[in-house]
Backbone atoms as SQL, in Angstrom:
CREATE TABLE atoms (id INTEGER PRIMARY KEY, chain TEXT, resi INTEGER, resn TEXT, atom TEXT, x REAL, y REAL, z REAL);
INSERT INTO atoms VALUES
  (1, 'A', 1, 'UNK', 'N', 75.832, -114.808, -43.348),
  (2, 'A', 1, 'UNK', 'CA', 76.143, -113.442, -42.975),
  (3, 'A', 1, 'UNK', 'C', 76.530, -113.391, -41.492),
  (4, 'A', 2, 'UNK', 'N', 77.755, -112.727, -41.106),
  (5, 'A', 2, 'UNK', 'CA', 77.760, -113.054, -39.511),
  (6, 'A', 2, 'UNK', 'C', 77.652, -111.577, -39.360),
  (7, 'A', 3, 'UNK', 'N', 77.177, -111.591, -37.782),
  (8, 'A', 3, 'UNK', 'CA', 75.987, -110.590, -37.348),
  (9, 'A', 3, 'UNK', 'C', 76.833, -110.006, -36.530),
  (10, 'A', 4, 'UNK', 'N', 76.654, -108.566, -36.472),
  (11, 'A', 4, 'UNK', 'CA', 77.522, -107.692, -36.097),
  (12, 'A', 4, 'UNK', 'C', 77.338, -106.792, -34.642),
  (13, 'A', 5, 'UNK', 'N', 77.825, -107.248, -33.391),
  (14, 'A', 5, 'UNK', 'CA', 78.151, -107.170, -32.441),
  (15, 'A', 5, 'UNK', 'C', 77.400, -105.806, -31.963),
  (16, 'A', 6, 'UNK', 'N', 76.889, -105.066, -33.026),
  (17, 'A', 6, 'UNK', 'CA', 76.627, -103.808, -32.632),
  (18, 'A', 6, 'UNK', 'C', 75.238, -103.234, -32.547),
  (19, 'A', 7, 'UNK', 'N', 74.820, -104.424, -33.332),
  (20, 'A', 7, 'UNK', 'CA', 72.999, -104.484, -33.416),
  (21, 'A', 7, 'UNK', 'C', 72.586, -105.602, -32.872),
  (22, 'A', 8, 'UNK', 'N', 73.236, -106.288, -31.394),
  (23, 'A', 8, 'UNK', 'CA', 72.777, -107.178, -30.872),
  (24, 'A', 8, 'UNK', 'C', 71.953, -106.514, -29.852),
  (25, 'A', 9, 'UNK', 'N', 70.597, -107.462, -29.827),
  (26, 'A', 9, 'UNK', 'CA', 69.398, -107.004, -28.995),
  (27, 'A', 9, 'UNK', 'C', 69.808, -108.198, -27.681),
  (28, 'A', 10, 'UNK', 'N', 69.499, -107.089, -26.420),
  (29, 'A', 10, 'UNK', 'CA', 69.494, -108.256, -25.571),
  (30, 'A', 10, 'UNK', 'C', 68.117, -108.577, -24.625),
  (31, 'A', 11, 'UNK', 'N', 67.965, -110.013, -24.666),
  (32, 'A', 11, 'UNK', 'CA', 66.679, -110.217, -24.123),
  (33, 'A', 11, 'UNK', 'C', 66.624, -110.707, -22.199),
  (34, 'A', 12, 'UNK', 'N', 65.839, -109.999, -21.855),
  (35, 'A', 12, 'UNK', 'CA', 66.091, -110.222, -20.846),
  (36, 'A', 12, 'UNK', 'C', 64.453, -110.573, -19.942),
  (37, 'A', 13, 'UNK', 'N', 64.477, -111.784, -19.937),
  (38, 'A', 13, 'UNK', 'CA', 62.930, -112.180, -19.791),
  (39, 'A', 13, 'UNK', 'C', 62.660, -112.657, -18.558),
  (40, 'A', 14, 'UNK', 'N', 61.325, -111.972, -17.821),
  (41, 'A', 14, 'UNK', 'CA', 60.330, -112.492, -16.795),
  (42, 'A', 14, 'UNK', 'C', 59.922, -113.477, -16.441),
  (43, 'A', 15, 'UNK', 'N', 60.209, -114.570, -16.517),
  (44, 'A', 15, 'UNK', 'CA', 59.976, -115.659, -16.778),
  (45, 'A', 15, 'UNK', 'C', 58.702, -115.772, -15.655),
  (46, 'A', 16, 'UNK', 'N', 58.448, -115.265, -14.576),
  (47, 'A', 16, 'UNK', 'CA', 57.698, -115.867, -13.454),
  (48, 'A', 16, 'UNK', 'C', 56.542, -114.824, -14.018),
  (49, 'A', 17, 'UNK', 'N', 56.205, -113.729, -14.446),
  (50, 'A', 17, 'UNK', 'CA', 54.788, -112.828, -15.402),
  (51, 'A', 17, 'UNK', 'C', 54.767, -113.147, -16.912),
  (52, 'A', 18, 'UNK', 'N', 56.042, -113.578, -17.521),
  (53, 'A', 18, 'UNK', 'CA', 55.790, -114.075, -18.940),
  (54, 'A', 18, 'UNK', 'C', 55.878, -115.591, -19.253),
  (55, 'A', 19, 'UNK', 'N', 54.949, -116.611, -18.442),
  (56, 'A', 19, 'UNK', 'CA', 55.436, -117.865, -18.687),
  (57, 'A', 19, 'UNK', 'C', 54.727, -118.378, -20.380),
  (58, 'A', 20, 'UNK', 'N', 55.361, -119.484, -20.785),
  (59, 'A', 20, 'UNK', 'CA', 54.994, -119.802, -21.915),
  (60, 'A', 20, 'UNK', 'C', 54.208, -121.439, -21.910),
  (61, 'A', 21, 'UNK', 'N', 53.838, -121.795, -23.042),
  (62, 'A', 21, 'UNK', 'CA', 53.514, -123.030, -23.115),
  (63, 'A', 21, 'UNK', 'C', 54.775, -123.870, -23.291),
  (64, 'A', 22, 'UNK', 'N', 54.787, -125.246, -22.556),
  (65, 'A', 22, 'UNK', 'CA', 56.295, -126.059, -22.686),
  (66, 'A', 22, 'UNK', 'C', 56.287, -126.358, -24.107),
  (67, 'A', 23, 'UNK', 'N', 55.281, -125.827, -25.497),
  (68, 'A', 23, 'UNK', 'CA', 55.892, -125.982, -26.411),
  (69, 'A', 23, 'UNK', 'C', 56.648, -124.918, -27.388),
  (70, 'A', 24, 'UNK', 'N', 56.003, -123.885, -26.677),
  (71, 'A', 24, 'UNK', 'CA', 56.213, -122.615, -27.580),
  (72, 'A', 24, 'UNK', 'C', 57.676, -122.095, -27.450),
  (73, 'A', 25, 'UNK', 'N', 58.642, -122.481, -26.287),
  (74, 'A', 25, 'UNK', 'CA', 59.597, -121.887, -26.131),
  (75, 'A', 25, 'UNK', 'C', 60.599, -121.601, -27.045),
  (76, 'A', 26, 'UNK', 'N', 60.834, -122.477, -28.010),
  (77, 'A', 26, 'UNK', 'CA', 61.626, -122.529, -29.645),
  (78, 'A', 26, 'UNK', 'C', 60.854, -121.516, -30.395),
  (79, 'A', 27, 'UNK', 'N', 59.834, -121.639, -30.656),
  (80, 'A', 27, 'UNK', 'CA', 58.540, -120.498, -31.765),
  (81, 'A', 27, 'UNK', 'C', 58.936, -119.100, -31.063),
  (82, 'A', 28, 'UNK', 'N', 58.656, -119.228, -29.907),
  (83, 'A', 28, 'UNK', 'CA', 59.119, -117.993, -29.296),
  (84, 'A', 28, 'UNK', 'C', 60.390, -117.291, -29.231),
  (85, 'A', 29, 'UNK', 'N', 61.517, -117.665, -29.285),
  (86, 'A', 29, 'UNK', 'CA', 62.812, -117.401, -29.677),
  (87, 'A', 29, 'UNK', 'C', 62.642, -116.828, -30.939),
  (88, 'A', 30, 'UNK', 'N', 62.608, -117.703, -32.026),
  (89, 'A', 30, 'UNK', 'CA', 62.121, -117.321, -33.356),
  (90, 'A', 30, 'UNK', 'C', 61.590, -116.002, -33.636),
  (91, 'A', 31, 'UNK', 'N', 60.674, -115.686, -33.226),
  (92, 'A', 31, 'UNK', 'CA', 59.884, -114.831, -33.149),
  (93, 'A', 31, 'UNK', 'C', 60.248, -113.473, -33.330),
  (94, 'A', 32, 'UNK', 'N', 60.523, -113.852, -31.531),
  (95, 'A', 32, 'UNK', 'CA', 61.365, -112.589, -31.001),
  (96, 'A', 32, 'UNK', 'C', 62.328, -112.107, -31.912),
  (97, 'A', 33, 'UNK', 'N', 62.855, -112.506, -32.376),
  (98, 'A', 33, 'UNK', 'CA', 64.666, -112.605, -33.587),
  (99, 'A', 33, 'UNK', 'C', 64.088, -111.970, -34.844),
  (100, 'A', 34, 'UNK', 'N', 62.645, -112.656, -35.307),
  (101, 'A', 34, 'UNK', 'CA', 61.847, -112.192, -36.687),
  (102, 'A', 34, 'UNK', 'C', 61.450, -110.745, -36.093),
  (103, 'A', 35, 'UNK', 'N', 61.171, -109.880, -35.544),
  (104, 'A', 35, 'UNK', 'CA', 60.171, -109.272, -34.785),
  (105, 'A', 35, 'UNK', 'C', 61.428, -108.322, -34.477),
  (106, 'A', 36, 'UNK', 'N', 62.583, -108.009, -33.903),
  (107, 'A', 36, 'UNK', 'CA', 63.988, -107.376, -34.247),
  (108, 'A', 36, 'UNK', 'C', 63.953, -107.057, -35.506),
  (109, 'A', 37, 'UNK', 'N', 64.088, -108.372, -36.554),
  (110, 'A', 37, 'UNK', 'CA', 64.532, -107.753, -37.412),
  (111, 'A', 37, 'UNK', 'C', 63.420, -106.830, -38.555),
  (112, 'A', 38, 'UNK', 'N', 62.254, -107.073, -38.339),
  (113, 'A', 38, 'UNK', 'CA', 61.754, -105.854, -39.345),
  (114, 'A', 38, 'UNK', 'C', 61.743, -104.663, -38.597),
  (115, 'A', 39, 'UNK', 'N', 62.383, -104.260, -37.478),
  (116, 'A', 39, 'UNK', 'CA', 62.870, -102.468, -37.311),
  (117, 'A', 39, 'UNK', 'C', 64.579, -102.202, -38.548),
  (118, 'A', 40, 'UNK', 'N', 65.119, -103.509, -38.205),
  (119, 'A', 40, 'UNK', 'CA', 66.397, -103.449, -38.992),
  (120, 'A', 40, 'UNK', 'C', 67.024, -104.934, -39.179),
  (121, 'A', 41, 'UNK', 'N', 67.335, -105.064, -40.590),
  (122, 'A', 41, 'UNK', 'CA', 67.667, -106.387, -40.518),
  (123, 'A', 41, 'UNK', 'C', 69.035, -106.799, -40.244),
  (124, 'A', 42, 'UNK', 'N', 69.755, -105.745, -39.793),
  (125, 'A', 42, 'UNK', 'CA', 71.294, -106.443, -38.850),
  (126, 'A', 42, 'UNK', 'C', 70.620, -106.744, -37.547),
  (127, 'A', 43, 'UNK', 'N', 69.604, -106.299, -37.100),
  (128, 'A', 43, 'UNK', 'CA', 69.608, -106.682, -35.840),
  (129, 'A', 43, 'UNK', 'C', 69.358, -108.022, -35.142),
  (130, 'A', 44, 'UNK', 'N', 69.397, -108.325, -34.372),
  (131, 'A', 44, 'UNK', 'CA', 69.445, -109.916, -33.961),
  (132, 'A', 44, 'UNK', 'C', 70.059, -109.989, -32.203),
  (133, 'A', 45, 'UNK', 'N', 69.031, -111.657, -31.926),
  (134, 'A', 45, 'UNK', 'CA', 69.780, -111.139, -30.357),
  (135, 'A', 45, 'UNK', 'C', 70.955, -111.787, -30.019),
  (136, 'A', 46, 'UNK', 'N', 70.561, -111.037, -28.594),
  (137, 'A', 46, 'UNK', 'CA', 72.490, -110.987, -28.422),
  (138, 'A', 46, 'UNK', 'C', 72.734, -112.463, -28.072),
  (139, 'A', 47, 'UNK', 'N', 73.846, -112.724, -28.110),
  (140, 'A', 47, 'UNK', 'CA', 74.356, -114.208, -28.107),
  (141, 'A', 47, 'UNK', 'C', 74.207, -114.748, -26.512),
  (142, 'A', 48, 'UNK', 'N', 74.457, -114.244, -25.049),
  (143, 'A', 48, 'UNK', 'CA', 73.846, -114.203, -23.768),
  (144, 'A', 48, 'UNK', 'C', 72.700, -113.593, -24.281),
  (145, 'A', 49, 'UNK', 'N', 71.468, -114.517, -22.969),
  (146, 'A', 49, 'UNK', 'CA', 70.316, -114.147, -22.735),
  (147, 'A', 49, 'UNK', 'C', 70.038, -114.313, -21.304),
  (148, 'A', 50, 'UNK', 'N', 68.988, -113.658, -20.781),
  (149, 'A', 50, 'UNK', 'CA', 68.781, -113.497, -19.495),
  (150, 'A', 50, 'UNK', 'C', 67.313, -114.010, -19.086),
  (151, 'A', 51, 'UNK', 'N', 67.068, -115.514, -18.370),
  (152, 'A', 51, 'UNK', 'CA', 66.122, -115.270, -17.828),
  (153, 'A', 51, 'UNK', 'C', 65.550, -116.081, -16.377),
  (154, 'A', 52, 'UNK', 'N', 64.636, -114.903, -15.832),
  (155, 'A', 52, 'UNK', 'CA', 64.846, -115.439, -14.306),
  (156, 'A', 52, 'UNK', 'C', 63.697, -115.713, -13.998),
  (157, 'A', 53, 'UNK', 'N', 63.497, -117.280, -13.576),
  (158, 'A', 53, 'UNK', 'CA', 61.971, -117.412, -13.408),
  (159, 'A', 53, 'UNK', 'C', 62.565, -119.105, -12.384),
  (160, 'A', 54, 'UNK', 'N', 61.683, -119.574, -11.624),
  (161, 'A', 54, 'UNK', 'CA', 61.885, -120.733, -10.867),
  (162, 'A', 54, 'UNK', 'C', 62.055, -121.930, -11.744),
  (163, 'A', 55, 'UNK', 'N', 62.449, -122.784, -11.570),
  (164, 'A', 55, 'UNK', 'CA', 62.855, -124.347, -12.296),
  (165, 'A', 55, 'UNK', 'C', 61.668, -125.180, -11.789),
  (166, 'A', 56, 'UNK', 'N', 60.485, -124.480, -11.022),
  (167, 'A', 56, 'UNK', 'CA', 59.242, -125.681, -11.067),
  (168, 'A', 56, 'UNK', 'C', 58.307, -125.001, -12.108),
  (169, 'A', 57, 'UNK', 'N', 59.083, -123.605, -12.628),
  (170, 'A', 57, 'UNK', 'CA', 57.764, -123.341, -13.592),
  (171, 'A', 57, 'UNK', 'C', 57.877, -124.337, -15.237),
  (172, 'A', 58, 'UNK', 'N', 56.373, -125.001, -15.785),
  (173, 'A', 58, 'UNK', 'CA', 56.774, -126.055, -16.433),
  (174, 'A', 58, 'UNK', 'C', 57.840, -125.786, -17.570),
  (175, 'A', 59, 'UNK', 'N', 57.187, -124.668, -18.324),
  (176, 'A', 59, 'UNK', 'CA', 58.110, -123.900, -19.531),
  (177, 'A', 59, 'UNK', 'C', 59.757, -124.641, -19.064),
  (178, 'A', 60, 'UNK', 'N', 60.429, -124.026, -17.796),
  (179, 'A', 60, 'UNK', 'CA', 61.306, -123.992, -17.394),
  (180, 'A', 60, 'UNK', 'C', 62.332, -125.787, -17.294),
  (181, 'A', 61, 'UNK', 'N', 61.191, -125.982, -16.516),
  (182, 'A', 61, 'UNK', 'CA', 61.639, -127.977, -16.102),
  (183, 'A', 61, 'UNK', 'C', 61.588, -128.332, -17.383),
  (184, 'A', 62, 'UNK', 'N', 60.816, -128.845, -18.556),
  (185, 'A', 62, 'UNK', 'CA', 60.974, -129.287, -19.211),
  (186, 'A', 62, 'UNK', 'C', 61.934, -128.436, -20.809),
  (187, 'A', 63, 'UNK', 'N', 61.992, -127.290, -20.245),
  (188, 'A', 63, 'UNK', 'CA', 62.898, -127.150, -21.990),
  (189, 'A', 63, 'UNK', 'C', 64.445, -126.356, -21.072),
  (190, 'A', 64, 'UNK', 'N', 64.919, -126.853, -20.010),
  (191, 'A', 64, 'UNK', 'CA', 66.280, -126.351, -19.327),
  (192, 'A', 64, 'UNK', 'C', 67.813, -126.141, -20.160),
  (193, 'A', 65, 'UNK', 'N', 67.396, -127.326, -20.348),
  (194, 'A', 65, 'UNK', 'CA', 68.493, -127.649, -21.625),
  (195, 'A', 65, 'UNK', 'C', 68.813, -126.614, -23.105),
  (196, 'A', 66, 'UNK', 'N', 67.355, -127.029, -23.460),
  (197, 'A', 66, 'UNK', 'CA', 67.287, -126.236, -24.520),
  (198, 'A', 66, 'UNK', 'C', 67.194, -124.629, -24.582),
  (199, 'A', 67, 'UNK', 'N', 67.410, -124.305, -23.320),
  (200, 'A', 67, 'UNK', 'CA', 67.274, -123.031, -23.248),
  (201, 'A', 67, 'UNK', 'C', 68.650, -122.472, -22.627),
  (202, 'A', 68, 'UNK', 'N', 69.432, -123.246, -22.191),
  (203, 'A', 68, 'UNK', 'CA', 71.093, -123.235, -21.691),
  (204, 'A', 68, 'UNK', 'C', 71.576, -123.386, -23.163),
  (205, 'A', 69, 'UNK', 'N', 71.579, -123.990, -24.161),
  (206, 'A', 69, 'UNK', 'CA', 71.887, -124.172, -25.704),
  (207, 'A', 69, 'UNK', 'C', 71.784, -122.878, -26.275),
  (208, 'A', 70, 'UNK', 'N', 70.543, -121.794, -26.196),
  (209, 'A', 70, 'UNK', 'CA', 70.418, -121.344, -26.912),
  (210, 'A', 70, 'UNK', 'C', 71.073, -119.994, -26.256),
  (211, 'A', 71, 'UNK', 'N', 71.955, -120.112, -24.943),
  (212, 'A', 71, 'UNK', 'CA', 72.682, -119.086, -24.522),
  (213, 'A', 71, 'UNK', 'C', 71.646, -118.099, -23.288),
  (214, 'A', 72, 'UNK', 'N', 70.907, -118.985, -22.728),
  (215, 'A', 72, 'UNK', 'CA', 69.936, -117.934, -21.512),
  (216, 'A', 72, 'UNK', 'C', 70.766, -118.262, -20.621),
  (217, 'A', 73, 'UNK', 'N', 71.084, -117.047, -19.443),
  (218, 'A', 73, 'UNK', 'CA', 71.716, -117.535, -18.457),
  (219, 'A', 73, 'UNK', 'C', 70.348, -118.206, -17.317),
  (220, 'A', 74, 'UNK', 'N', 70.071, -118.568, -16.525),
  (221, 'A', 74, 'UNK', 'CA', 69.122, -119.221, -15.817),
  (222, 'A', 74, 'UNK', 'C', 69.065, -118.378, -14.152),
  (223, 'A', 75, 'UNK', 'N', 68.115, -117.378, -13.640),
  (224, 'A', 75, 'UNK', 'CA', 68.620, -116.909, -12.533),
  (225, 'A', 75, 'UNK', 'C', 67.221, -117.378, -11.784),
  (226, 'A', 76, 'UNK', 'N', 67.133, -118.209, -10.405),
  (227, 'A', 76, 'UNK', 'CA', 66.139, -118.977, -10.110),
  (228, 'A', 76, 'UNK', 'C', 66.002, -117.683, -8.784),
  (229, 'A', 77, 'UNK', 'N', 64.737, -117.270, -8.604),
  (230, 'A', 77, 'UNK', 'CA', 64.592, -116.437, -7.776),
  (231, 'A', 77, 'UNK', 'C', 64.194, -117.158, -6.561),
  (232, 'A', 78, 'UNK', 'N', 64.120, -116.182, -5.202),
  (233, 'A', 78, 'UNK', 'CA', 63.498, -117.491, -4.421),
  (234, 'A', 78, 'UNK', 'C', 62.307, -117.003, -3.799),
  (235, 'A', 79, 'UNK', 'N', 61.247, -118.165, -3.665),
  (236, 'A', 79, 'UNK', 'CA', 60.638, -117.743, -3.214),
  (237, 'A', 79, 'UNK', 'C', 60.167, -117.155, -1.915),
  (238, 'A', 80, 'UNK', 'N', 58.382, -116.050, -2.358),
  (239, 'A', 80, 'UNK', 'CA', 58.387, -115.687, -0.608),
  (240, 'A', 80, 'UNK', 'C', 57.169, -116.160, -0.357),
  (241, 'A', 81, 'UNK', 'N', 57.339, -115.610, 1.015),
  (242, 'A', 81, 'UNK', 'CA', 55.555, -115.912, 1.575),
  (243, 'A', 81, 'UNK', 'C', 54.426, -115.109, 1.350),
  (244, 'A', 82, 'UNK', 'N', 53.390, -116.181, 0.776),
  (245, 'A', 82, 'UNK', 'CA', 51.983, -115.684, 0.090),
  (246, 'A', 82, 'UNK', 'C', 51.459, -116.137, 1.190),
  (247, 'A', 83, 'UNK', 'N', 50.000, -114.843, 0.827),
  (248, 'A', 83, 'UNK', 'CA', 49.055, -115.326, 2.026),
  (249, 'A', 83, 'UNK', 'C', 47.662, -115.054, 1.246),
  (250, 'A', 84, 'UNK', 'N', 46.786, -115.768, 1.599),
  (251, 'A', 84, 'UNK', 'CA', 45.128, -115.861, 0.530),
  (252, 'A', 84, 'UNK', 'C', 44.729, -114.508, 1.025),
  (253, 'A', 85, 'UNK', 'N', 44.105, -114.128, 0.464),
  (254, 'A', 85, 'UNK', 'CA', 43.984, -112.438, 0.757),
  (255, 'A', 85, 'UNK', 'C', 42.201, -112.141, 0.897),
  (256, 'A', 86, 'UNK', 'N', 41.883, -113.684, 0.391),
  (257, 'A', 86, 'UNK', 'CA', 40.432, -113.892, 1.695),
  (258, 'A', 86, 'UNK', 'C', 40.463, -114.224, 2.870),
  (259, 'A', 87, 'UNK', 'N', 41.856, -115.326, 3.527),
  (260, 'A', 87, 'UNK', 'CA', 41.511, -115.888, 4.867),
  (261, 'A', 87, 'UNK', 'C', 42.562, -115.252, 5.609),
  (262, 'A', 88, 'UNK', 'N', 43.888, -115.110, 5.107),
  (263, 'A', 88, 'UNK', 'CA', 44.785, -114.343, 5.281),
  (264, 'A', 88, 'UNK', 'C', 45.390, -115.801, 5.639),
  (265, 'A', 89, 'UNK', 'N', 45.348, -116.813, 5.514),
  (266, 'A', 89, 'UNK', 'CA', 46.228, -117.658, 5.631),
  (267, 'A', 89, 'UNK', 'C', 47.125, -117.945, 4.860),
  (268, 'A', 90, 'UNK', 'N', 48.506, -118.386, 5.448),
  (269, 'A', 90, 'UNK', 'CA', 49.423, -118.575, 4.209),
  (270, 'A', 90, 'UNK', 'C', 49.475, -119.750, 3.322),
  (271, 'A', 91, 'UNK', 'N', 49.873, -119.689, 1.958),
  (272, 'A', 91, 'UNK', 'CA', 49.654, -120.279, 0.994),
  (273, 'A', 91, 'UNK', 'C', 50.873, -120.862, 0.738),
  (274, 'A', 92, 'UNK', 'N', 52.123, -119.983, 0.858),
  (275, 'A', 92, 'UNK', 'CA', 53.692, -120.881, 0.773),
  (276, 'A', 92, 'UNK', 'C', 54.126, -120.313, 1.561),
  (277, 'A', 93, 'UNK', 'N', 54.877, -120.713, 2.675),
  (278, 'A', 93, 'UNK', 'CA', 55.935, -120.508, 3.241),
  (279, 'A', 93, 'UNK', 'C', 57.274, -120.359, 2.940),
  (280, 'A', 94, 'UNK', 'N', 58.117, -120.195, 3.254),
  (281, 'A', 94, 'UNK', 'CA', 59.231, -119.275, 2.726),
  (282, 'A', 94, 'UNK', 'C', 60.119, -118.600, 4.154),
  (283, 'A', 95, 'UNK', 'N', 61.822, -119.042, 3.407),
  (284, 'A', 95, 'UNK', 'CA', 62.729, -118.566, 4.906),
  (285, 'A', 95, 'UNK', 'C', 62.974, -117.226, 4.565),
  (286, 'A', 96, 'UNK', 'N', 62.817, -116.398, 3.176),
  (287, 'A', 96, 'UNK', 'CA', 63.011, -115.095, 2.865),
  (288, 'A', 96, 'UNK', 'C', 62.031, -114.195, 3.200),
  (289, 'A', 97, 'UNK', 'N', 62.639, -113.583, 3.844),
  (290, 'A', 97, 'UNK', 'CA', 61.507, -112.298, 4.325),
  (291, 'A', 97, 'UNK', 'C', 60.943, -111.442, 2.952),
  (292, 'A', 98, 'UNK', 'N', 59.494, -110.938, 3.573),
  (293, 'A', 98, 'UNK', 'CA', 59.155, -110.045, 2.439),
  (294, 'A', 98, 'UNK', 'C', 59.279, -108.930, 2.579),
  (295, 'A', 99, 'UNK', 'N', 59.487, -107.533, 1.308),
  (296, 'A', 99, 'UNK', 'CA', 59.463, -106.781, 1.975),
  (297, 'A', 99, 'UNK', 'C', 58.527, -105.380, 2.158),
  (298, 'A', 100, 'UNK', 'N', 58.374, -104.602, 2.529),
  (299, 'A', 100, 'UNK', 'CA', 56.956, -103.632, 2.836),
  (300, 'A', 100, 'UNK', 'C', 56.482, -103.621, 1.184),
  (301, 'A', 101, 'UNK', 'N', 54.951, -103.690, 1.139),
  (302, 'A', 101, 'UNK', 'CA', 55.014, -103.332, -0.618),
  (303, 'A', 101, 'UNK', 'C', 55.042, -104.095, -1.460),
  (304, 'A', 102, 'UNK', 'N', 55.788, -104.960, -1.173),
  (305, 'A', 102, 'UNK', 'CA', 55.850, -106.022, -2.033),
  (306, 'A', 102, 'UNK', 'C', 55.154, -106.930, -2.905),
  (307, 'A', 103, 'UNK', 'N', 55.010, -107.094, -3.829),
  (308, 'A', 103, 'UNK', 'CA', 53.690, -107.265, -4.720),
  (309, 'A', 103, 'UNK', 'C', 54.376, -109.020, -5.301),
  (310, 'A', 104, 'UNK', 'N', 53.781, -110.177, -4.989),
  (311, 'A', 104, 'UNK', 'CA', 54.507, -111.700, -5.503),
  (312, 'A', 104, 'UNK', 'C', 55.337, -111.422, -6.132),
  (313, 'A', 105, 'UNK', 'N', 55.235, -111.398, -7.666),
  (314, 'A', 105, 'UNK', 'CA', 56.241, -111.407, -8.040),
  (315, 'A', 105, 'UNK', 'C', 56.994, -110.198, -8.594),
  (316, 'A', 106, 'UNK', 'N', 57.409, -109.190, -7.421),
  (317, 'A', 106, 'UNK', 'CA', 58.481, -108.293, -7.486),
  (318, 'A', 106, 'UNK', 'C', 59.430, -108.565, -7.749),
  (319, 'A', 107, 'UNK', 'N', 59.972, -110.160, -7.089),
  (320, 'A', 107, 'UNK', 'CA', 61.455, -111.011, -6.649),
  (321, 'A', 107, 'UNK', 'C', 62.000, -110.729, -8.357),
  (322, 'A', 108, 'UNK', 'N', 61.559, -111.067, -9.382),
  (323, 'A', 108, 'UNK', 'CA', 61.870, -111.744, -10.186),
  (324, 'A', 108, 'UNK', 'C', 62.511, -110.223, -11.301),
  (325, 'A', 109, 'UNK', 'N', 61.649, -109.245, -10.603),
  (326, 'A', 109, 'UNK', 'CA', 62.042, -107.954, -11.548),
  (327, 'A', 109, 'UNK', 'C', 63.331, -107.317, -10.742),
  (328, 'A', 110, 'UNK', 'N', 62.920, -107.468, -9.490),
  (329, 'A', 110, 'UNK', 'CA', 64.444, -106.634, -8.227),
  (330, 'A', 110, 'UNK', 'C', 65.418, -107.578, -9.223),
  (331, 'A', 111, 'UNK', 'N', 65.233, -109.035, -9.754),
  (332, 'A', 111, 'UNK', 'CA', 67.015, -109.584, -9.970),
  (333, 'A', 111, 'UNK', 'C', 67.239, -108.805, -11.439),
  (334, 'A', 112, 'UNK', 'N', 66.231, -108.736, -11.977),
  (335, 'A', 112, 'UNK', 'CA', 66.676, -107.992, -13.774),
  (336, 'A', 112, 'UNK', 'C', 67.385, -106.724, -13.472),
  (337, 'A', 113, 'UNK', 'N', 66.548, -105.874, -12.735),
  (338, 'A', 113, 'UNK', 'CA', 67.328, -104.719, -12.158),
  (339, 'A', 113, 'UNK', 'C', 68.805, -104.784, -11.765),
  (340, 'A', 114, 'UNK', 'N', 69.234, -106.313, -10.823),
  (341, 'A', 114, 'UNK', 'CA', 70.082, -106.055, -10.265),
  (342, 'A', 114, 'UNK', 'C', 71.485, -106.534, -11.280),
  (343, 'A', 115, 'UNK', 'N', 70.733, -107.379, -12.517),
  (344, 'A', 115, 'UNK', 'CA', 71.595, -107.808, -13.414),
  (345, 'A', 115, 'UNK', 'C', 71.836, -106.627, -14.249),
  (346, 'A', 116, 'UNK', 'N', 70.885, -105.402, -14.692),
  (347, 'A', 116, 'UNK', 'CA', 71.343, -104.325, -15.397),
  (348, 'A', 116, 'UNK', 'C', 72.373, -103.600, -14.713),
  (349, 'A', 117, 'UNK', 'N', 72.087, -103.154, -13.147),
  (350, 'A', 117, 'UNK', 'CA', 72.030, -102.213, -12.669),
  (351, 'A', 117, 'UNK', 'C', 73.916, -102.306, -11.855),
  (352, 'A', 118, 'UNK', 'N', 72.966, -103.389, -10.538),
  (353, 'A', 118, 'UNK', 'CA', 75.136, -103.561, -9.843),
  (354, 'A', 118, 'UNK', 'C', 75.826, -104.699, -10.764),
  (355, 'A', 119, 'UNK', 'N', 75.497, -105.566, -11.006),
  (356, 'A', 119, 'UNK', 'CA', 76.429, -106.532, -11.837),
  (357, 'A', 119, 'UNK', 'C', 77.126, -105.846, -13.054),
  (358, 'A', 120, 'UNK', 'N', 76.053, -105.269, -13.655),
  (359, 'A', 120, 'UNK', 'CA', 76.576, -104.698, -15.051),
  (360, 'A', 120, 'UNK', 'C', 76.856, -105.767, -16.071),
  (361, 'A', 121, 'UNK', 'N', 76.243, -106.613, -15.822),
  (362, 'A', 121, 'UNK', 'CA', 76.472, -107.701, -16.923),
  (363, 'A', 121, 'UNK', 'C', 75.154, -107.609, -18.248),
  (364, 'A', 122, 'UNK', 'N', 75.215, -106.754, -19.018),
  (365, 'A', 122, 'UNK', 'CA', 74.317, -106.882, -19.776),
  (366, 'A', 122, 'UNK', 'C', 74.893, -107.877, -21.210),
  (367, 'A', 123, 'UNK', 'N', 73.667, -108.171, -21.898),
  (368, 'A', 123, 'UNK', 'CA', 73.390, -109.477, -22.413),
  (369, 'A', 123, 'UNK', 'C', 74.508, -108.942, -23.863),
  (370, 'A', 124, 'UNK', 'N', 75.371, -108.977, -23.522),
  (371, 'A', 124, 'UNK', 'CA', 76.725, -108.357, -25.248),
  (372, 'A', 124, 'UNK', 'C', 76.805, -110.177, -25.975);
């Protein structure tokens, strides 16, 4: 049955608040796709996928490939500076400034935003 352009779901994932186990990442695809379709069974995701999380997270390093295959685009955020919030010493350093408010991993939601929002590239 080929799947009709109009009930494509697009996924657009957290990767740095939703990490997975380096085995689950296939089950999880799956899933997601099963889990679409009992609201409606044309539905299905969209052929681009979106997800932005660093290449040292493990999920990430070890299934890269397999996750460029299955059509994710890959958006590596960068990191900022943490500081222990008992000693106040810093924990990573970082040439990107932070900014007022800023909660760790904000970075990773400002790029989803910025992929809905100025790019306009959503996941068709």
């Amino acid at each position: 049955m080929e799947k009709d352009p109009d009930f494509a779901v697009s996924l657009l994932w957290d990767g740095e608040n939703t990490p997975v186990e380096v085995d689950q990442v296939d089950n999880l695809i799956n899933n997601i796709e099963a889990s679409v379709r009992t609201a409606d069974p044309r539905y299905h995701l969209a052929q681009r996928k979106v997800l932005v999380g660093h290449e040292n997270l493990d999920f990430i390093k070890e299934n890269e490939k397999s996750l460029q295959v299955q059509g994710f685009r890959l958006i590596k955020p960068p990191y900022r500076e943490r500081k222990c919030v008992i000693c106040d010493g810093s924990v990573q350093t970082s040439r990107h400034k932070r900014y007022p408010y800023e909660r760790p991993y904000d970075v990773a939601d400002r790029l989803i935003l910025q992929e809905l929002l100025v790019q306009k590239l959503l996941c068709f």
